[in-house]
C-alpha positions in Angstrom: -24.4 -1.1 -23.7 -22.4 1.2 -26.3 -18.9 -0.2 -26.9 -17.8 3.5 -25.5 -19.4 3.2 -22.2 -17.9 -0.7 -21.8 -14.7 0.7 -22.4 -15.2 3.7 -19.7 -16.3 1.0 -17.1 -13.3 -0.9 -18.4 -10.8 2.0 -17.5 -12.9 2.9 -14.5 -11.8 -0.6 -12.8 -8.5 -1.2 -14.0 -7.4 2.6 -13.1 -4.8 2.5 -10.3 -6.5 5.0 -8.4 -9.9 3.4 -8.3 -9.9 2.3 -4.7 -9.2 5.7 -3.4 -12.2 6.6 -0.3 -14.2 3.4 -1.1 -15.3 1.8 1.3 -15.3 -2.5 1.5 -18.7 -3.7 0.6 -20.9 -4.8 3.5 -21.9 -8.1 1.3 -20.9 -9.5 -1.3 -22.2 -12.9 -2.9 -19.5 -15.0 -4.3 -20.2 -18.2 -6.6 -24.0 -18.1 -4.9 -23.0 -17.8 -1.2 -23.4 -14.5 0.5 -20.6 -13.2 2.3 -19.8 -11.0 5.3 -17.1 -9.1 3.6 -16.5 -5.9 6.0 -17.1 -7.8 8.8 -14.2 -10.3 7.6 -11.7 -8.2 6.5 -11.9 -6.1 9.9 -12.0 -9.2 12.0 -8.9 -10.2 10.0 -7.4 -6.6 10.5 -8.0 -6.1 13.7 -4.8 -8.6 14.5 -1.9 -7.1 13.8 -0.7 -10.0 12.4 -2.3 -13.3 10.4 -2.0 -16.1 12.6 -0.8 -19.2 11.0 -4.2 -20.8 12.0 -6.4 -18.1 9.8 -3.3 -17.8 7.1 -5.6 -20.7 5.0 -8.4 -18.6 5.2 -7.5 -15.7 4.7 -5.5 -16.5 0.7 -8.6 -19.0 0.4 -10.9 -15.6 0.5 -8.3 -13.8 -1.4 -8.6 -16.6 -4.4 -12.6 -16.5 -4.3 -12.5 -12.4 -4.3 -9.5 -12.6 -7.4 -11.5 -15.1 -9.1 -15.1 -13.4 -8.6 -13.3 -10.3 -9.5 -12.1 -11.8 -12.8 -16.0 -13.4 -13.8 -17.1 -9.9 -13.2 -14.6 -7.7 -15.2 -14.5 -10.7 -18.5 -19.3 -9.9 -18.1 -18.3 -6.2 -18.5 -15.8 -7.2 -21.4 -18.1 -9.2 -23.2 -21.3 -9.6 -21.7 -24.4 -8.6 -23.0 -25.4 -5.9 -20.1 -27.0 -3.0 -19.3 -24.8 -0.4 -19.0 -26.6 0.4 -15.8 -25.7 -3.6 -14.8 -22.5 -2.6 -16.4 -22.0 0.3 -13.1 -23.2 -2.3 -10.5 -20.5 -4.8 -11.7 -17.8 -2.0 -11.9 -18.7 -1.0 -8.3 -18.7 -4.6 -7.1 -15.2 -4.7 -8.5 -13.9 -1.9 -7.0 -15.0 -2.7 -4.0 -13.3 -6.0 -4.0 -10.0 -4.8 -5.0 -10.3 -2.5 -2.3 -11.3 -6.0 0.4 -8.3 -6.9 -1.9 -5.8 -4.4 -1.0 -6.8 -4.7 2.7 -6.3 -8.5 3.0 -2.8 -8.4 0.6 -1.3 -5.6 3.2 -1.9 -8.3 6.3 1.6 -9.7 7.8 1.9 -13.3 8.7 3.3 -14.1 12.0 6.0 -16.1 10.1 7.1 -13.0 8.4 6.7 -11.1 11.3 8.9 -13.9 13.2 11.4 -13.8 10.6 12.2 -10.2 10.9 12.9 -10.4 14.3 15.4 -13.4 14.3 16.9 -11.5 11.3 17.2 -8.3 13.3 18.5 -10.3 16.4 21.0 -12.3 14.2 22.0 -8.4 12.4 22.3 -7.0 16.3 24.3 -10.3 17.5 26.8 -10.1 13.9 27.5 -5.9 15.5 28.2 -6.8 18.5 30.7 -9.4 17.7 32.2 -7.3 15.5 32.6 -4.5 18.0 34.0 -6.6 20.6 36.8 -7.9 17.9 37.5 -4.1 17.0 37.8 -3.5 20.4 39.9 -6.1 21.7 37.2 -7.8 23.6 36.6 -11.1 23.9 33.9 -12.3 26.2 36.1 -12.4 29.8 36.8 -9.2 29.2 39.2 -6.9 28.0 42.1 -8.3 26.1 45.7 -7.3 27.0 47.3 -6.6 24.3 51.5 -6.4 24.1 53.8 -5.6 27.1 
């Protein structure tokens, strides 16, 4: 491969646009193992949220996808390669930051948890500030003065 056309694939995958109408790879094989990787990430979106159960799974995938990612992109960098191998790797990569993106945009239930007792603890702080500007306590209405 000319040092040019490393350097196009190079800017091809790092560009922030990259993922834009690709689609997540059907497979993917990652440190020897094949894996299901549409299938997984729609199983995993399908939930609204991550349940605390998959949560180990899901940033264990995550790290094996970053890392396989990573391997990739450095035998583009420096690998001797076709610059036809050099397009397979680059699609490979794009289509695992775009499993990437997917998984990263997932909410945990804990999170999701969180921002209701927040909102409930925002809603409870109004309300007792209301009644106070009001001259309400909770029997009732206050009597203020003669």
């Amino acid at each position: 491969m000319q040092e040019y056309e490393r350097k196009q694939l190079l800017e091809r995958i790092d560009r922030e646009s990259s993922t834009l109408g690709v689609e997540i790879p059907e497979r993917i094989e990652i440190q020897g193992e094949e894996i299901q990787l549409r299938e997984f990430v729609f199983e995993i979106k399908r939930r609204e949220t991550v349940p605390a159960g998959e949560r180990d799974r899901v940033e264990r995938a995550k790290r094996n996808l970053r890392r396989e990612r990573l391997e990739r992109r450095d035998r583009i960098e420096t690998g001797e390669i076709s610059f036809e191998r050099g397009e397979e790797l680059a699609d490979a990569i794009i289509g695992i930051d775009r499993a990437l993106e997917a998984l990263e945009n997932l909410r945990s239930e804990s999170v999701e948890a969180e921002a209701k007792r927040q909102e409930a603890a925002d809603t409870k702080r109004w309300m007792d500030f209301l009644k106070k500007a009001l001259g309400h306590d909770d029997d009732g209405p206050q009597v203020r003065g003669p």
